[in-house]
C-alpha positions in Angstrom: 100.3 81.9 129.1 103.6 82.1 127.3 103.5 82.6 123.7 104.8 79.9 121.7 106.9 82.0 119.5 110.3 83.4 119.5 112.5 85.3 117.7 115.4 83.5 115.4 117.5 83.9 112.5 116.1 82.1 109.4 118.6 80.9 107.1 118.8 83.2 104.2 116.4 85.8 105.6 117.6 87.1 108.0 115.0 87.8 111.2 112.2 85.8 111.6 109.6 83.8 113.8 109.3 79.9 114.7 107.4 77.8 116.6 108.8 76.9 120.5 106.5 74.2 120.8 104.1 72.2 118.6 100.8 74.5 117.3 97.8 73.1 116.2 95.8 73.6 113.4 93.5 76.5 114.0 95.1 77.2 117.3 95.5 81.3 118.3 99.6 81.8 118.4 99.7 85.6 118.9 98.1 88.5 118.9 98.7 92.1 118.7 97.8 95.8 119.1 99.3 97.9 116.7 102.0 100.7 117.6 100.1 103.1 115.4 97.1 102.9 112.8 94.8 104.7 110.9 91.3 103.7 108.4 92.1 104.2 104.6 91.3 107.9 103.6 88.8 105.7 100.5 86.9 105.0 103.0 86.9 107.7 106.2 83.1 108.2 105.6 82.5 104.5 105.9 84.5 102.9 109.0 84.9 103.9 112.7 88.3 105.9 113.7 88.1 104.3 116.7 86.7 100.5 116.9 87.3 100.2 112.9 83.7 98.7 111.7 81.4 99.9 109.2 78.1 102.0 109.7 75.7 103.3 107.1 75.8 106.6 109.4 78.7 108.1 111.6 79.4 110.8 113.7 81.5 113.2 112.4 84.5 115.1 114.5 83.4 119.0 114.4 86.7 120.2 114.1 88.7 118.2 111.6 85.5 117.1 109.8 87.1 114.0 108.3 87.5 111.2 111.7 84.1 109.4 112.1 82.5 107.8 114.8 79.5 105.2 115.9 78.9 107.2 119.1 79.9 109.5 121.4 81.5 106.6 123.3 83.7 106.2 120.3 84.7 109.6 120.0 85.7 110.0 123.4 87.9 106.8 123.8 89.5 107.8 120.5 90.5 111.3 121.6 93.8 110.9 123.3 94.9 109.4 120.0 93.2 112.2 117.6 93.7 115.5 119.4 97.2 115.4 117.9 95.7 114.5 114.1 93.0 116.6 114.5 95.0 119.8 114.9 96.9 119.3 112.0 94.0 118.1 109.8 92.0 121.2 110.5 95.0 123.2 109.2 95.1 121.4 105.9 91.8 121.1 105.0 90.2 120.1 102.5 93.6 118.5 101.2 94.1 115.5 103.4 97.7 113.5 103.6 98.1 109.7 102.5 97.9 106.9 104.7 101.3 106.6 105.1 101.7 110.4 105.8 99.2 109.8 108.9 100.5 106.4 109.9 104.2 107.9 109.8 102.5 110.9 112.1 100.7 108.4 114.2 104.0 106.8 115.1 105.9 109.7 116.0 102.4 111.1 118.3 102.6 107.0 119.8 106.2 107.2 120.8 106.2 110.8 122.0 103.5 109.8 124.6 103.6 107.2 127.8 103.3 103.7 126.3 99.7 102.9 127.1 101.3 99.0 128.2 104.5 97.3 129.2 104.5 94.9 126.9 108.1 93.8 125.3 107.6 93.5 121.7 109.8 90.9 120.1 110.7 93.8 117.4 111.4 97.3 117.8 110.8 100.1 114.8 114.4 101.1 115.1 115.1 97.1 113.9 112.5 97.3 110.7 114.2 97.8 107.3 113.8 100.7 105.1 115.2 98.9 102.2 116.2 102.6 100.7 119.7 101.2 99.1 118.0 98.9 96.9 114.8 100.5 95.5 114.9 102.5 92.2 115.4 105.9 92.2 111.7 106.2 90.7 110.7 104.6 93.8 112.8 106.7 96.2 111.5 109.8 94.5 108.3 109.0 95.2 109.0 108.8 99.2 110.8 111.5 98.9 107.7 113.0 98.1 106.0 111.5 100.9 108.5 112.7 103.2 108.2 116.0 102.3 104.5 115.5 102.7 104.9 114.3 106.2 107.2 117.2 107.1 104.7 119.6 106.0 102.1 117.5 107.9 103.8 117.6 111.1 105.1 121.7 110.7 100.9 122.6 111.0 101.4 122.3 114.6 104.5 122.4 115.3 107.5 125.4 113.9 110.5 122.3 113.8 109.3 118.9 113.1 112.4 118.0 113.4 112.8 118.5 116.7 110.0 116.3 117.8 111.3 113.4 115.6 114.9 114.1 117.0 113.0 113.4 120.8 110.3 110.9 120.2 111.8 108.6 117.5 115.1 106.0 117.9 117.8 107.1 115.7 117.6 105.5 112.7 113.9 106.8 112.0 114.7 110.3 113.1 115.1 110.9 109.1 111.4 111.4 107.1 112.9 109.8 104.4 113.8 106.8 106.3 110.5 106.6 108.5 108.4 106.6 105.4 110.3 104.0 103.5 109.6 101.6 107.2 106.2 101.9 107.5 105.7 101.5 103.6 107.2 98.4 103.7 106.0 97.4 107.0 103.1 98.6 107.4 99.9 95.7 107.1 96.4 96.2 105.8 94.0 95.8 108.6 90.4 93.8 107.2 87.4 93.7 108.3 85.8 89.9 108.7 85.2 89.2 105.2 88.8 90.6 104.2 87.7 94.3 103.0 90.3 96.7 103.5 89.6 99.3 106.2 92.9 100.5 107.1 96.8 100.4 108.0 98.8 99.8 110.7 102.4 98.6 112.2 102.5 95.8 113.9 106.6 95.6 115.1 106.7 92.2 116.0 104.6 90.3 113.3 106.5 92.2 111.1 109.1 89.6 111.9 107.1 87.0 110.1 108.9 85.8 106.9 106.7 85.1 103.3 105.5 81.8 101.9 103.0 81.3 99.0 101.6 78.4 101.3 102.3 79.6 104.6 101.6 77.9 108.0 99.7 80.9 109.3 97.5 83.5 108.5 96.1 86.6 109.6 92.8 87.8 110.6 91.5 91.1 112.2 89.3 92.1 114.9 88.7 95.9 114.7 92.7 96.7 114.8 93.7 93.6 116.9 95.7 91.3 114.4 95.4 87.1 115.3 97.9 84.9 114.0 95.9 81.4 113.7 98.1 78.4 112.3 96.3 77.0 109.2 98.8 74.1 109.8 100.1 71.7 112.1 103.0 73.3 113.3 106.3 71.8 114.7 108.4 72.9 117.8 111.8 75.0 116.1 109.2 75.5 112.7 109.4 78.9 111.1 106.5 80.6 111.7 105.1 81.9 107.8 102.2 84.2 106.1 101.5 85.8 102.5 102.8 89.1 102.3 100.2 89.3 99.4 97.2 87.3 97.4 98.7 84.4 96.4 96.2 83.8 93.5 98.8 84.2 90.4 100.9 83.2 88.5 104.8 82.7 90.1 106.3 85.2 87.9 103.9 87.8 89.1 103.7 86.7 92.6 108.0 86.8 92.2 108.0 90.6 90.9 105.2 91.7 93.2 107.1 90.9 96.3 110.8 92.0 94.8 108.7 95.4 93.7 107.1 95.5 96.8 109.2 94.0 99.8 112.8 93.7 97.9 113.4 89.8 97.5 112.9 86.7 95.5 110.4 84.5 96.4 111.9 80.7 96.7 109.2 79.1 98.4 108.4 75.3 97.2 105.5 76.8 95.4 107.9 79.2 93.4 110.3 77.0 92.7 108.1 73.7 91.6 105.9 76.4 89.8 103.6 73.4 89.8 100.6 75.6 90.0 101.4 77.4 86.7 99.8 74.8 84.3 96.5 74.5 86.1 96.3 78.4 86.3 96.9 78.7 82.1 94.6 75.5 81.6 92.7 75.6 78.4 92.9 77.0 74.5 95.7 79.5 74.9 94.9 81.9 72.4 91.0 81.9 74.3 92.6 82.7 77.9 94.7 85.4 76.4 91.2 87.1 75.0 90.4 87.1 78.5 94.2 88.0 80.4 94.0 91.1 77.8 90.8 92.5 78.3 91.3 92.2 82.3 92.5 95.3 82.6 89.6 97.5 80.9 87.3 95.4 83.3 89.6 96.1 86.5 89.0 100.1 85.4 85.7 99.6 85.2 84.7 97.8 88.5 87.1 100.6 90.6 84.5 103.4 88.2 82.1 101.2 89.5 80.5 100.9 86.3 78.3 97.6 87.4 76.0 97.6 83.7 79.1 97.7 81.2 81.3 95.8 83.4 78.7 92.7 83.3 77.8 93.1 79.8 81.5 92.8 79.1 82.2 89.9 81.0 78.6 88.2 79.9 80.2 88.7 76.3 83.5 87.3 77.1 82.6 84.4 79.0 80.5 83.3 76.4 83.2 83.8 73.8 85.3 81.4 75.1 83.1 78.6 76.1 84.4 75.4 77.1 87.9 76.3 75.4 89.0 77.6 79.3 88.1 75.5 82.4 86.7 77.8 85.1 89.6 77.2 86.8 91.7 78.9 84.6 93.3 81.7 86.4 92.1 84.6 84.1 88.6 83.0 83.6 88.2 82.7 87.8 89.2 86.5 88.1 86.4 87.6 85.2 83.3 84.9 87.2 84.7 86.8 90.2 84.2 90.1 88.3 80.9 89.2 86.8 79.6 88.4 90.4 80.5 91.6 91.9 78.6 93.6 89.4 75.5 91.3 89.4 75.6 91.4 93.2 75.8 95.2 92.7 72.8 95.4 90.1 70.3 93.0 91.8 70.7 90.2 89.4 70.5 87.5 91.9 70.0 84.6 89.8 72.8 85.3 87.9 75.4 85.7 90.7 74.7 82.5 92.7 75.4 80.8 88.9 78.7 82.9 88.9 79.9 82.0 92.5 79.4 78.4 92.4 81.0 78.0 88.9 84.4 79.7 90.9 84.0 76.9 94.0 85.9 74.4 92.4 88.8 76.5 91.7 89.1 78.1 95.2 89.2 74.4 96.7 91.9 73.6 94.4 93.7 76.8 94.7 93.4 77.1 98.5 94.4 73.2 100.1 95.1 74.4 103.2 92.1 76.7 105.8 92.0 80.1 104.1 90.1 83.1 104.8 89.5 83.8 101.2 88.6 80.8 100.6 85.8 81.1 103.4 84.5 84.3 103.2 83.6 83.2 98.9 81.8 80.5 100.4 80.1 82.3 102.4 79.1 84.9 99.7 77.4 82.1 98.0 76.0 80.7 100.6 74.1 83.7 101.4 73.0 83.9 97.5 71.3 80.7 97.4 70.0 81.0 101.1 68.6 84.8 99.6 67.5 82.6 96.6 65.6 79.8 98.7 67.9 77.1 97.8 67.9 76.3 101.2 69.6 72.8 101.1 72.1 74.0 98.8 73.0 77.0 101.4 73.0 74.8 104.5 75.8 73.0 102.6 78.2 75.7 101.5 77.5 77.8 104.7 78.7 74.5 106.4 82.1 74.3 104.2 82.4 77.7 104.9 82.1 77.3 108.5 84.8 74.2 108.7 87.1 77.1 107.3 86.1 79.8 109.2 86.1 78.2 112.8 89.9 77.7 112.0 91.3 81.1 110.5 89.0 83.1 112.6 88.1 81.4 115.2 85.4 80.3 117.5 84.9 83.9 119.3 84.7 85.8 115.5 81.9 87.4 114.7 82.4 85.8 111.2 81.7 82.5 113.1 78.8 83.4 115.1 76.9 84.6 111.6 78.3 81.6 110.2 76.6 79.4 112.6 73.2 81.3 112.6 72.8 81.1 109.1 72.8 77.5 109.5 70.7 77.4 112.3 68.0 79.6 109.8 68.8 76.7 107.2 67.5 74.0 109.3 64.6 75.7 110.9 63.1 76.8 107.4 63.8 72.9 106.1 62.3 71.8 109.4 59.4 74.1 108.3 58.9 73.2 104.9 58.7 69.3 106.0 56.0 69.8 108.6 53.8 72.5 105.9 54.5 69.2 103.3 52.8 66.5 105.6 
């Protein structure tokens, strides 16, 4: 089938992606492998190297002692890709490089080697920006650092680095510097189902896609395969748009996070109408700023993962405030989110379903169109109150969760085949409880 995409100049940014015929709400438009990849090093104990899911136990490679497997299966089908890695991870051990040291290395090992498919990608890596004329010079230093890093990297193996890149790389990569400062800015974080980081990849073509704080597309991953799934009804000649990042903030933030981040401002309706703003700051200002200023202390202590203090504090805070700051007040929604993580962590079951459902509201509001994030929260409560025997109460959020999910992930998504068993366990344990009450 031919893809109904194509490659076009958007008006005042440059390359992009639109829509050569009409795409329906939910419908697949793309999909793709990436050109290189790798899991987070935060989490090499946790994830597959090779099919990128999560196990409680892993094999572990014997040589490098850092790339994990489910099986032997695994293991072997991942080899052609880590014999290269594992070489030079042996020789640095136990110092282990950055993700974008080992993306950046992946690359170079992906295009020194037969391509594994003839696909034509709508977007080459010697097309991608670096963007190194207009970051700052605090920023450049940095990847300067990082190239260094990746020349040291690359010399375990092999006496002149160099050389390789000079062979295997199209000219205007060829540079450490300049490869680095690509697949920074390029590079996407591959999720699991219920959008948990588990690693990074390039993906040359659906780099392409421009940024819109309401796009018509999003993005959802099976192990390292990335799906593009419209979210809206989408015209023939329609650019094709995503997030770049959460779009849960206010529009000076989301402005300086993408001019930090991906080097432009953001003029998106959203950005420019700003009509979010004044629902986000709702309530008593000098309340919500209590809560925007202790934010983050609680941030440090959910990454210590310091569950206890981290409730406590947000039980205390909460309370404070009271009714002077709706729940859907932006700072107010990001300290319920916080005080449902750490009573999810501690046990406190009760507790967190109260916390989930009070953020509901707020993600229907904040999320109009199909969003994953906006799914997978439902889902999260859903399974609380399902845990909690609020059966009917679970049937109905897992099946607001499943209008959501069916669209961004799609039918075939493991996502949506829990999604429709956990309803199917809803309505056998009502079933149940009607026949034990007659």
């Amino acid at each position: 089938m031919a893809p109904k995409l194509e490659r076009f100049v958007s008006p005042g940014k440059g390359n992009g992606l639109r829509a050569t015929a009409s795409i329906r709400r939910g419908e697949l438009v793309y999909s793709a492998e990436p050109l290189g990849c790798c899991v987070s090093n935060k989490l090499v104990r946790d994830v597959c190297h090779h099919c990128y899911t999560r196990h409680q136990t892993l094999l572990r490679c014997s040589q490098c002692k850092m790339a994990r497997y489910c099986n032997i299966t695994c293991q072997r089908q991942a080899w052609s890709d880590h014999k290269r890695e594992c070489k030079r991870l042996r020789s640095l051990l136990p110092r282990i490089p950055t993700d974008s040291v080992r993306l950046a290395a992946r690359l170079i090992f992906a295009l020194s080697s037969p391509p594994k498919s003839s696909s034509e990608e709508l977007y080459t890596l010697e097309e991608h920006e670096s963007h190194l004329s207009s970051v700052s010079e605090e920023k450049k230093h940095g990847l300067s650092q990082l190239a260094s890093m990746l020349e040291l990297y690359l010399q375990q193996e092999l006496p002149d680095p160099a050389q390789e890149m000079t062979a295997a790389l199209p000219p205007s990569c060829r540079e450490p510097l300049s490869l680095i400062a690509k697949v920074t800015c390029n590079c996407f974080t591959i999720s699991d189902g219920e959008l948990r980081e588990i690693g990074v990849g390039l993906y040359p073509s659906l780099s392409l896609l421009n940024h819109d704080c309401r796009p018509n597309c999003v993005m959802v991953f099976e192990g390292t395969n990335l799906q593009l799934k419209a979210v809206r009804d989408v015209n023939p000649e329609e650019e094709l748009t995503i997030s770049y990042i959460e779009t849960l903030s206010l529009t000076e933030d989301r402005r300086r996070q993408l001019e930090d981040q991906y080097h432009f401002t953001c003029h998106c309706q959203q950005c420019d109408s700003q009509d979010k703003d004044g629902f986000m700051l709702s309530g008593v200002e000098s309340s919500w700023r209590l809560l925007k200023e202790a934010l983050p202390k609680l941030e440090g202590l959910k990454a210590e993962s310091d569950w206890q203090t981290l409730l406590e504090s947000c039980r205390h805070l909460l309370s404070t405030v009271g009714g002077d700051v709706p729940d859907e007040n932006l700072y107010k929604l990001r300290m319920t989110d916080m005080a449902l993580d750490a009573s999810i962590h501690l046990g406190h079951w009760e507790e967190a379903v109260g916390y989930g459902e009070k953020t509901l509201p707020a993600y229907r509001q904040y999320y109009p169109d199909p969003h994953p994030v906006h799914g997978v929260q439902l889902m999260r409560v859903g399974k609380l109150q399902h845990y909690l025997e609020h059966t009917e109460d679970a049937l109905d959020t897992f099946k607001q969760a499943y209008q959501i999910i069916k669209l961004t992930h799609g039918d075939d998504h493991p996502m949506t085949t829990d999604l429709l068993m956990k309803m199917e366990e809803c309505r056998t344990e009502m079933a149940q409880q009607a026949s034990n009450s007659c």
